[in-house]
Steps between C-alpha positions, in 0.01 A plus 500: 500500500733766594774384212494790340497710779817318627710558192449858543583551839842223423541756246469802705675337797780445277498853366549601888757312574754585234412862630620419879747318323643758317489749791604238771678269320408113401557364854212727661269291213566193624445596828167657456453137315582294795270708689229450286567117500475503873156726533383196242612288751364662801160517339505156441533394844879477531522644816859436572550748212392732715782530732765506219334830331443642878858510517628613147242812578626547867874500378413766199557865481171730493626603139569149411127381667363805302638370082337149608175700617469713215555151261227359686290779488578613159398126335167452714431834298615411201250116559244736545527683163536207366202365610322769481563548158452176362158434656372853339656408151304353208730171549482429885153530473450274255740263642366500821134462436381862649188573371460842369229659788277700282481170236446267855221737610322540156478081513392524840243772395406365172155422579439821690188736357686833348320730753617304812872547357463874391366560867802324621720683300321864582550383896904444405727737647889421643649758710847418568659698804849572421695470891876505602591259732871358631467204301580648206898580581626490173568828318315610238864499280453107585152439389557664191841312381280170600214646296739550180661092572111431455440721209791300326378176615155600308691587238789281361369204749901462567612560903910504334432799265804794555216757591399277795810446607580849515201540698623254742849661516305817575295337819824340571738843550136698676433470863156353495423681838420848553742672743250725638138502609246549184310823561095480443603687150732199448234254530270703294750539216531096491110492516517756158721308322307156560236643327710660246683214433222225480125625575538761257500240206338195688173707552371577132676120404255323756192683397547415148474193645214583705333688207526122248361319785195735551487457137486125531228469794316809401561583169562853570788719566613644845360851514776804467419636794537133664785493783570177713792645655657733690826525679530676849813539734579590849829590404582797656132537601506242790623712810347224794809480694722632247648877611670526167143521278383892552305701309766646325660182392162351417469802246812496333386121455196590283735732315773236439170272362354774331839522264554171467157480312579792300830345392310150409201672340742769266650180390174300417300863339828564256514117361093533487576868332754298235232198411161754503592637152183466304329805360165254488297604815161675610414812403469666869916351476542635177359868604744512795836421312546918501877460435473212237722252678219249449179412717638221744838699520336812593314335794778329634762821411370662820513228711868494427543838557347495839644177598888701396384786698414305809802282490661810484316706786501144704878494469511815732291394695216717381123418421385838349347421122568114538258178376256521785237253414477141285266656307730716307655198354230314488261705284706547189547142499160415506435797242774316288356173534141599494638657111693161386155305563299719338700507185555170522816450578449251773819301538670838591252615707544146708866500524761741682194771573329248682789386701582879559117577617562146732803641692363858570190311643769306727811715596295847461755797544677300757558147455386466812252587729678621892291341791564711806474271752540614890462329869163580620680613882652822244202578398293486896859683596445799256089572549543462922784762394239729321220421787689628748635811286155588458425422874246248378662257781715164412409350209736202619330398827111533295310157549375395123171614530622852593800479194197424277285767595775754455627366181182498327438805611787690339470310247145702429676803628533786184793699755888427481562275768911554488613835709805618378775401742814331566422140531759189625711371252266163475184727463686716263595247283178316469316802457780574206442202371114564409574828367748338261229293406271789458708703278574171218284430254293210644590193194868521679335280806351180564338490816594569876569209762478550894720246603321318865172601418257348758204758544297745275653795656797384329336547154332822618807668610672456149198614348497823707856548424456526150204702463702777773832501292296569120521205353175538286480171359386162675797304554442154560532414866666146617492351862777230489301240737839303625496313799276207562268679757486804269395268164233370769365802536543685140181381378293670785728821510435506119085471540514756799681717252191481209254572721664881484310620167719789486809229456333300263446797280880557566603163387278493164358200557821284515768464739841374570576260798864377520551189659883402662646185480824588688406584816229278561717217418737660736233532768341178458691223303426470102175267543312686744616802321391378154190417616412760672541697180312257296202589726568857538428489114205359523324660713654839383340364113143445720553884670588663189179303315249582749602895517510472084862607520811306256757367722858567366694259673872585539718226600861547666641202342864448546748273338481231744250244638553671832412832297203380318685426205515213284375381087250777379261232389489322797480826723237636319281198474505457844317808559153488642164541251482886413830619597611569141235675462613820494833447363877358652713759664778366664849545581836403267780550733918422546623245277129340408520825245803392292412110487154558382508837290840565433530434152278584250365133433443445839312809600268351220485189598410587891220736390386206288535264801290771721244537208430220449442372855274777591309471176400125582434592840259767399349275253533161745513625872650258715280256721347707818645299801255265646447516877675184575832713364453776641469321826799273506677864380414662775644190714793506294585872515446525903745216519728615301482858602600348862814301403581817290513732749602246818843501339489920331329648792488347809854313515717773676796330289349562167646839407796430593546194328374639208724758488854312580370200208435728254643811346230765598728691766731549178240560266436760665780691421568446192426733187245239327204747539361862552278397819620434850462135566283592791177741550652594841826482555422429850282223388519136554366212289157650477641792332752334269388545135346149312795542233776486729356203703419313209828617331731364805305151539557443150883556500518196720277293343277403806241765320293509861197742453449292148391205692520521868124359604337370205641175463438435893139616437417200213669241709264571728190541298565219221509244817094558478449670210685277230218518246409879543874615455558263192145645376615919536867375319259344201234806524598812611803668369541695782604236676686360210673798463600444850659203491663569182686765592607351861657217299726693270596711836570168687715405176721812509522482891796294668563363825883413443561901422275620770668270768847620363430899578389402847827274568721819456284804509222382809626503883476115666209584717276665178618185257168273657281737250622449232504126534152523616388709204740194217280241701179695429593573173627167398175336659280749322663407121431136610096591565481672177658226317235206645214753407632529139609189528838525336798357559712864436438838481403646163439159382209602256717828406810430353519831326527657836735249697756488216460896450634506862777190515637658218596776763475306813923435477570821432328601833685294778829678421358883588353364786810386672618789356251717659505335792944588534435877412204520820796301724655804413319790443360414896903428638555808313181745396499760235800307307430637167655231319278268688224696433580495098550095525122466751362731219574290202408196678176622558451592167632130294232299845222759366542442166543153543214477719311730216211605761627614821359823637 
């Protein structure tokens, strides 16, 4: 199966190692050989391999342990765009049997009345949320030399062509690691150039696509005005816990988007001014070509000019005169197109206008829409701040009932409510923030989010804030439900909200609800967690239908299981009846970005993946759970919620085990993001962010917050329950989903790693954890296996288990590599060249690992 795939990473692994030959000479090759042999070995089972390397790392230089890092890490990359690559080209896909998911769906559908598909298809809408996390630690100058290897790959099919390995000699002689800390702007730039690099031609490529398969079920053509996705970011717009996002930084943000999309679209209107030279067009066309430069060209002449005078004005940072509004490149396209049709010339009317039309519909002036997204504690901090200015009395120490009344009250209140005065920096800064908001035009944003939202004063107080800095339009308010008590209580918060008619007219009859998968999982252990959201949905869908209101679901997926990450399809069929409703919103964050849309082909093939998947579920809901389910869930998510949190919350050894087995206390440090690692620097566990817990587990492979409960929680059920449990894994894909996911986490998990950070990193009287959490987890792979009844993991998915052997070798080497640099870095802190070597490391077990944070 993964032949192909293996000659081109031979090839490319060859190509790197006459590169650290030729720089270190041919001895360091077959060293980094012999250490690849024994990883191999270790992975195997060869434990008394394990000693040998131990000491060859022990006895090595930090610059010496940092060329056999940067080998490691380098080729796992390399594997990657390899793979990635191949199963995106015309060849792997053939070769390895994936269907095409448009062609799968239209079989699927084939029987399906045309009306019940075009509904489907008007109910389609993908927003992807754009967000920087740690996880991603390679620079940009990386991504885009393994974006070129892949682009050759595509085109000559050869992994030993000179221009490849020149790109490999280029990764070779660049530090893969940023020295310093990326700023918010940073992380926004990357963001930018994503969508530069690979949206900006995937988009119009996958609604062609779209457009033949409307054709095929409907026998009509997508409307022009038709737009299934949208692209959001919180780049540089997501200031919870971050000190570095302000509203001046969020600003020159929307101006750094704003000329990217003048650069792309000045590109895209002068080819289109080139092709659109016919003198054949409508009369109303005909009248307006004053300066005889020809009908389309004089339509699309002063979009160029204004698109050249905006870059220009943009460059200085200026807005004065500048494209303000879609609209001004959308209407002379349509005009142009609207002329082509009736003329007849329909082929050219279909072609490059249409894509053009397609990507001002999705990027608007900014390729992105900015989310704002704030803790809801900034926003009670900054009205109890006004309150008391206005000697109105302490906003803070207000019961609900009394925030309510006073909320809704100003709310309906004509008068300023903000006296001019010097405020505290917080207030200041929030109340800064709004006006920024207030003075852009209103496309440039998505929606806002109130981070640890729990009450409809929450909601209110945004609300207020808006309307008393001038922002005159009705951005979209989010509560981000995110711990397991707070998803609990969303869907009552939410119908307490509607019965406020003044809100409803607010909200225009639809309204975002963002539901987190991080810190609930955090809170609660990933079952409990994931069902707890699974319900919060549904009764949030019954809410929303009662008060006739669409529900926008927004889900803060993240890379990992742990996260709420996981196979598109599989997430998104596992989503209760009438979720999808309204659309997908949901987060694309760290490295998750780059393995699914980081190339042009597979930013087209993910928003296939997604479309497809919600399409059948709009047209095919999934099975409503039957009580007997939802029972034995219930059982199961109590019990696992208990082992989960005996161990994270209530074991006084916990944090500290956690934090001497794993690299968090370092992570911390490091320059991998633009956020503190913590809300509170004061903070314990409670306060530590999901990324960074996640992140840390999965660097020593024991992956705890992944797993920690659920396995426990079946053993005990199944012992009663055999045929109900074997009857959701047939019927429900919820629960399918489930288990599906748990097993390729239990496949990339390992015991032998885990128990060799504790026997150098852990103290003696900590070390009992972590062989009670091996025992757990070792017990809980066996309980999955006898329900699947298989014999190894990934049995029935071969695709996936020798996707991840062909990696798993590469692996045990950074880990004991890892593992030497945190010996030091804690005999010795702030060694920077231990710090370089724990950086790297990190990286090549991430990008092994492929979904970490």
């Amino acid at each position: 199966m993964l032949e192909n795939i293996q000659q081109n990473v031979r090839e490319l692994g060859t190509l790197l190692g006459q590169t650290i030959a030729d720089e270190q000479g041919a001895q360091w090759l077959e060293n980094i050989e012999k250490m690849r042999l024994q990883g191999r070995d270790i992975t195997a089972g060869d434990a008394s391999i394990v000693e040998q390397l131990q000491q060859t790392i022990s006895n090595c230089s930090e610059a010496d342990l940092l060329i056999y890092a940067r080998a490691f890490s380098q080729f796992l990359n390399l594997a990657n765009v390899a793979e990635q690559q191949y199963t995106t080209s015309p060849q792997g896909l053939d070769e390895l049997d994936l269907a095409h998911p448009l062609e799968d769906l239209k079989e699927k559908l084939g029987n399906v009345s045309a009306d019940k598909f075009s509904q489907a298809l008007e109910k389609l809408h993908i927003e992807l949320v754009l967000t920087a996390h740690p996880t991603e630690v390679n620079r940009r100058t990386f991504i885009h030399k393994y974006n070129q290897i892949a682009h050759e790959l595509d085109d000559n099919n050869d992994a030993s062509s000179s221009r490849i390995a020149e790109l490999v000699e280029q990764a070779w002689y660049t530090d893969e690691i940023r020295q310093q800390r990326p700023t918010p702007l940073d992380e926004s730039r990357w963001g930018l150039n994503t969508i530069a690099n690979s949206f900006w031609f995937a988009v119009p490529q996958f609604l062609k696509e779209l457009n033949q398969l409307s054709q095929d079920l409907t026998q009509k053509d997508l409307p022009i005005d038709y737009n299934p996705i949208t692209m959001a970011s919180w780049m540089a717009g997501d200031r919870d816990g971050n000190p570095f996002v302000t509203a001046k930084l969020s600003e020159q943000a929307l101006l750094n988007a704003r000329l990217t999309a003048a650069k792309l679209y000045l590109i895209d209107f002068e080819r289109l001014y080139l092709e659109l030279s016919m003198r054949k067009a409508s009369e109303e066309l005909l009248e307006a070509d004053v300066d005889g430069v020809g009908p389309y060209r004089t339509q699309l002449k002063h979009v160029i000019e204004l698109l050249k005078l905006s870059i220009e004005q943009l460059n200085k940072g200026e807005t004065k005169g500048i494209l303000n509004s879609s609209d001004q490149l959308r209407l002379p396209l349509i005009a142009c197109r609207d002329s082509l049709l009736s003329v007849g010339l329909k082929n050219i009317a279909n072609s490059l206008v249409v894509d053009m039309i397609r990507k001002v519909n999705c990027f608007g002036i900014s390729l992105v829409k900015l989310d704002i997204r704030q803790h809801s504690e900034r926003h009670e901090g900054a009205v109890a701040e006004i309150t008391q200015a206005l000697n109105m009395g302490d906003f803070a120490s207000w019961d609900e009932k009394k925030r309510q009344a006073f909320l809704v009250d100003e709310l309906q209140n004509p008068r300023p409510l903000l006296p001019k005065k010097q405020w505290s920096a917080d207030t200041q800064e929030v109340l800064d923030t709004y006006a920024m908001i207030a003075e852009q035009p209103a496309e440039l944003f998505g929606i806002y989010i109130i981070s640890m939202a729990s009450q409809v004063s929450d909601i209110l107080t945004v609300n207020l804030l808006l309307k008393a800095s001038g922002v005159s339009w009705k951005m979209p308010i989010a509560p981000l439900f995110e711990t397991l008590e707070d998803l609990n209580n969303a869907p009552a918060v939410m119908a307490e909200l509607f019965t406020l008619e003044s809100y409803k007219e607010y909200c225009d009859q639809q309204h975002h609800v963002m539901i987190g998968y991080s810190d609930s999982a955090k809170d609660a252990g990933v079952l409990a967690a994931t069902w707890g959201q699974y319900q919060c949905q549904e009764k949030l869908v019954e809410v929303f239908a009662e008060k006739d209101i669409k529900l926008k679901l927004f889900h803060g997926r993240g890379g990992t299981i742990g996260r709420g990450g996981g196979p598109a399809h599989a997430a998104i069929a596992s989503q209760p009846p009438g979720s999808l409703d309204g659309g997908l919103r949901v987060t694309e964050q760290g490295e998750t970005i780059r393995y699914k849309f980081g190339l042009p082909n597979l930013a087209t093939r993910s928003l296939h993946l997604y479309a497809s998947a919600i399409l059948e579920c709009l047209v095919t809901p999934p099975p409503v759970p039957t009580v007997e389910w939802r029972t034995l869930m219930d059982e199961m998510a109590k019990d696992s919620c208990d082992i989960y949190r005996s161990y994270v919350q209530t074991n006084k050894n916990f944090v500290k085990y956690f934090r001497q087995a794993t690299p968090e206390q370092e992570l911390a440090s490091l320059p991998l993001g633009s956020r503190p690692s913590k809300r509170k620097s004061d903070g314990g566990i409670e306060s530590l962010r999901a990324i960074p817990w996640i992140f840390a587990w999965s660097q020593n492979r024991l992956v705890v917050p992944s797993w920690l409960g659920l396995g426990g929680a079946i053993e005990k059920a199944y012992k009663d329950n055999a045929s109900v449990i074997h009857d959701m894994l047939e019927s429900w894909p919820y629960f399918k989903s489930r288990i599906s996911l748990t097993e390729m986490l239990y496949t990339k998990s390992d015991e032998q790693v885990s128990a060799l950070y504790d026997d150098a990193l852990v103290d003696e009287d900590l070390k009992y954890m972590g062989v009670e959490l091996r025992e757990q987890l070792a017990a809980d792979k066996k309980t999955l296996l006898d329900l699947l009844a298989q014999d190894t993991l990934l049995q029935n998915d071969q695709w996936n288990f020798s996707s991840f052997e062909l990696r798993r070798g590469y692996l045990a080497p950074l880990h004991l590599i890892q593992i030497e640099a945190l010996k030091r870095l804690r005999q010795q802190p702030e060694h920077p060249d231990n710090e370089q070597l724990l950086m790297v490391t990190m990286a090549g077990i991430a990008t092994g690992m492929r979904n970490t944070g």
